[in-house]
N, C-alpha and C positions, 0 to 999 in steps of 0.2 A: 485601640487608641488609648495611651495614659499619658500621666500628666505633662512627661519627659518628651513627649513628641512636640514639645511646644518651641523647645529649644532656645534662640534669643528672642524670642519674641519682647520685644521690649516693654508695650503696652502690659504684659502679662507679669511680667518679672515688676515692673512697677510695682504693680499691684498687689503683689506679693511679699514687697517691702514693705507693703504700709500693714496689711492683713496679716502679716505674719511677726510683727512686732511682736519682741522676748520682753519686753517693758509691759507689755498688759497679759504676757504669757501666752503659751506654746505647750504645744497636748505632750511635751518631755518634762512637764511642770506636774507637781503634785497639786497645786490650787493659783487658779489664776489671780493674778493684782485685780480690783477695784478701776469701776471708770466711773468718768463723773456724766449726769445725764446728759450735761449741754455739749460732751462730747460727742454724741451719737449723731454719724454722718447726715439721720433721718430727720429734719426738723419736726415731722409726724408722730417722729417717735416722743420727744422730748414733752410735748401735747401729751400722748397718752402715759407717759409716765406719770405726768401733772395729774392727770385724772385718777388714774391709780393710787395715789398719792391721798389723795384728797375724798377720796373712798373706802378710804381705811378707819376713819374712825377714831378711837383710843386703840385699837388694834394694830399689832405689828403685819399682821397682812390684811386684805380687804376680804368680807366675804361676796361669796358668787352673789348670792342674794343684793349686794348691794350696790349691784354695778347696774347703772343707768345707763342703756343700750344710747338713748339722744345725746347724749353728753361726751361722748368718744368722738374721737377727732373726724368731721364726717368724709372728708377727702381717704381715710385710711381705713376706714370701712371694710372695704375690697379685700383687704388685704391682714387682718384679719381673723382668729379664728379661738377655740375654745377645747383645749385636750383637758380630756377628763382620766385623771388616777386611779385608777382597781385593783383593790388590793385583798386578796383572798390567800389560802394555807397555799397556794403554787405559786406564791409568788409578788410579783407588783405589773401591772401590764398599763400600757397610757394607749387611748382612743381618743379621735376623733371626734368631739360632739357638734361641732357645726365648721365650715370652714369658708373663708369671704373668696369671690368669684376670682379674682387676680391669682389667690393662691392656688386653684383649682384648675385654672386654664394654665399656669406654670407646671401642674402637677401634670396634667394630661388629662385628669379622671374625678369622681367627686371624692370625695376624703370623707362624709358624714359618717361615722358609727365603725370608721376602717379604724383599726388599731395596725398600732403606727409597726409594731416589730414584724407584720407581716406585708406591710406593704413599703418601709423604706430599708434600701442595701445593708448587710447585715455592717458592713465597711463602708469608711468616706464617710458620707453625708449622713447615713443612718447611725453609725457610730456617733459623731457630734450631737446630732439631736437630741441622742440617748443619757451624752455624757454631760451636755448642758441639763435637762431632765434633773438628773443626778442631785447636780449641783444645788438646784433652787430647792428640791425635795429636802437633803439634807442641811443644806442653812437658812431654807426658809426667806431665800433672797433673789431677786430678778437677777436674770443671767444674758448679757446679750456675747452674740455671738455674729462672725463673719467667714464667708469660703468663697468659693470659686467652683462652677462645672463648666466640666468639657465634656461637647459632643459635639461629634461628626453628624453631618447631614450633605448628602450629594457629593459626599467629596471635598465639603468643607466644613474647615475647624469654627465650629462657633464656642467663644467665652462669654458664661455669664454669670455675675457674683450675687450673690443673698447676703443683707442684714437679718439679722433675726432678733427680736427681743423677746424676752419669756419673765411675764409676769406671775405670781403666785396669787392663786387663788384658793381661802379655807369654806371649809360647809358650818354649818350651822355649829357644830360643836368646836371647830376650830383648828381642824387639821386639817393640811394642805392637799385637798382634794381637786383642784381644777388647774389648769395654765390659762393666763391669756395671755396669748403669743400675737405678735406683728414680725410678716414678713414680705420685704418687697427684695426684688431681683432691678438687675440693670445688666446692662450692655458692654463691653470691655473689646470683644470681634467678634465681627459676622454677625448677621441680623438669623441666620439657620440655627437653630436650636430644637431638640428634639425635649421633650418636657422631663423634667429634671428628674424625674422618677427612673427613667431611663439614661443619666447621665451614662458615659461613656467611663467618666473620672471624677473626681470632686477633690479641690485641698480646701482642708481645712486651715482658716485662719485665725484671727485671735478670735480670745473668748476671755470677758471680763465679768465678774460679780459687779451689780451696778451700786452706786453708793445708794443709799437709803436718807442721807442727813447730810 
């Protein structure tokens, strides 16, 4: 099954007009445009930005230490979660440190302490994560991001698309050691979805640096 077996599907091509707009940039782009928060399809999200925001301090990012678990948007809880940076002479590796229960039954499996390059596709959707990653690492800026998985189940084509936000988070001395990331999925066809770990396919769609001011 890839992406191409989808053919006209209408709902999907839609979709793909909006997520794959060249105006907030396209993985043929050397750095995506800037979006502004109150753009972000998630009203949940626009909430945790605020909080993010507002937990930083005089500091250009917030530290981990100063994020107040109560104070995050409680409905988004679920969804969720906290990738921790490792960075040792082999390299740079991101894990897992805790992950909210939506993302996890989306996943198939628990996410806690897995480190992400060996449990998501080295392509598709593992790539984006990776290259969003990238992005907040080296400018030290929230990066959200949007796609699309397809997977078969029983013989039918299920679509289902992911926002994703990826907040920067420093340690105590002030390097950007943590993400905190929110991501919710929704429905586009078929209610059959097999957990996105096991996508069939994935497009990626935009991905914007979020404004900061």
């Amino acid at each position: 099954m890839t992406w191409n077996t989808l053919g006209s599907n209408t709902t999907a091509r839609d979709h793909l007009a909006v997520v794959g707009d060249p105006e907030i940039g396209g993985a043929d782009q050397p750095r995506p445009a800037t979006i502004h928060p109150a753009c972000f399809p998630e009203p949940d999200f626009i909430n945790l930005f605020s909080c993010w925001q507002g937990f930083k301090g005089l500091g250009a990012v917030p530290l981990r230490s100063a994020i107040d678990p109560t104070l995050l948007p409680r409905k988004l809880l679920q969804n969720i979660s906290i990738i921790e940076r490792l960075i040792s002479v082999d390299g740079e590796r991101f894990r897992y440190r805790l992950a909210g229960t939506a993302i996890e039954q989306a996943a198939g499996r628990s996410l806690t302490w897995a480190y992400l390059d060996e449990i998501l596709p080295a392509k598709g959707y593992g790539a984006q994560v990776h290259r969003q990653l990238r992005l907040l690492t080296e400018l030290e800026a929230p990066v959200y991001a949007e796609g699309a998985y397809l997977t078969c189940v029983d013989d039918r084509t299920g679509l289902r698309t992911t926002c994703h936000l990826m907040l920067p988070l420093a340690d105590d001395a002030g390097a950007i050691r943590y993400v905190l990331t929110a991501q919710t999925f929704g429905t586009l066809r078929n209610l059959n979805h097999a957990p996105f770990l096991q996508a069939d396919d994935f497009q990626s769609g935009r991905m914007a640096i979020v404004r900061t001011r």
